[in-house]
N, C-alpha and C positions, 0 to 999 in steps of 0.2 A: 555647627558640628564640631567634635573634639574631635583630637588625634585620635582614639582611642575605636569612636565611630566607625572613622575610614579605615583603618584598618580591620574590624568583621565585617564591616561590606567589602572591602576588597578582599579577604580571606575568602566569605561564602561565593565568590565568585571565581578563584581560582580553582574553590573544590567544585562548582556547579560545571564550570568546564572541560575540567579533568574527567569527571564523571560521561558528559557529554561526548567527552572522543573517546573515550571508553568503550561504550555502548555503540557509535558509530561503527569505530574501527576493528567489533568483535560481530558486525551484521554478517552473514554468508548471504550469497548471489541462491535466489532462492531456484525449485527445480519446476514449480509450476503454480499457477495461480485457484483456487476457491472460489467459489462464484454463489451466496448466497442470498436469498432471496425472501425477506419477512424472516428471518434468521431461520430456514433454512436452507441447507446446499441444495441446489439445482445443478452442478456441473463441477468442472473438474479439467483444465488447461494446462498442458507442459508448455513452457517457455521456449522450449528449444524448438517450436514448430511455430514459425509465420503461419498467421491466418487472422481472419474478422468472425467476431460472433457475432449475433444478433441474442441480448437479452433480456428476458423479463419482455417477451410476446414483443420484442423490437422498440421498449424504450428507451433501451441503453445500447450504443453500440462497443463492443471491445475486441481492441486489437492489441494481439501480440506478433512484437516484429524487434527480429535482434536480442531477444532475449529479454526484453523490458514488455510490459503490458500498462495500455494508459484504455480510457474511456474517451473513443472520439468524436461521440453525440450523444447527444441526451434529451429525451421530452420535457425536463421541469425547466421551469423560469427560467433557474440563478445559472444555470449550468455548471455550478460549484465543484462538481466529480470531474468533470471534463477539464477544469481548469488545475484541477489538482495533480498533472501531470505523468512522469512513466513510473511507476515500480517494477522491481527488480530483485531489489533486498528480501529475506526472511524478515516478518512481519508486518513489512507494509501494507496500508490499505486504504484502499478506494471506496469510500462512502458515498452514496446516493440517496440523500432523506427521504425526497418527494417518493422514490421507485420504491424504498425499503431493500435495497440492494448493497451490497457490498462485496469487493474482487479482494483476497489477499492473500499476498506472497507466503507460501511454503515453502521448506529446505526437502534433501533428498530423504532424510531419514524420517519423514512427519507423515507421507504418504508415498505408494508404494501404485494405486491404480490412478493413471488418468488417464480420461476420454481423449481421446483426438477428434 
């Protein structure tokens, strides 16, 4: 490798990081979670209320507690959703292949009705 190398790999990696806290540290704490199912909504969760769903006829279970929402059981194999932890942030989300499911965080200005 020539000097010449390391230095645009060490460049694309200071802008690939800058980029990265960028986008982190511009996330908002979202105001409730989306629950859809075969891409469509089935539901509609505000974060600011502790509770357990049962979804998708009780494949997936999901809990919101403290303001964060994770999936705490799941009927497929890998458990892969379950293991993928809390979200909180605007945009994050929880995919369930086998179920065709997915939970994701919205801010307060994206939606305005949720279910309790």
């Amino acid at each position: 490798m020539k000097k010449r190398d390391i230095i645009l790999i060490a460049s694309i990696l200071i802008v690939a990081a800058a980029l990265f806290l960028v986008v982190e540290l511009t996330k908002k704490d979202g105001a409730g979670v989306v629950v859809k199912v075969d891409g469509k909504e089935v539901a509609q969760y505000s974060l600011s209320e502790n509770a357990t769903y049962e979804l998708n006829g009780g494949t997936n279970i999901l809990v919101i507690e403290d303001g964060k929402a994770y999936l705490s059981d799941a009927n497929c194999p890998d458990k892969l959703c379950v293991h993928q932890g809390k979200i909180s942030r605007t945009g994050e989300v929880i995919t369930c292949l086998p179920n065709k499911l997915t939970v994701t965080v919205f801010g307060a200005q994206e939606s305005i009705d949720l279910v309790s």
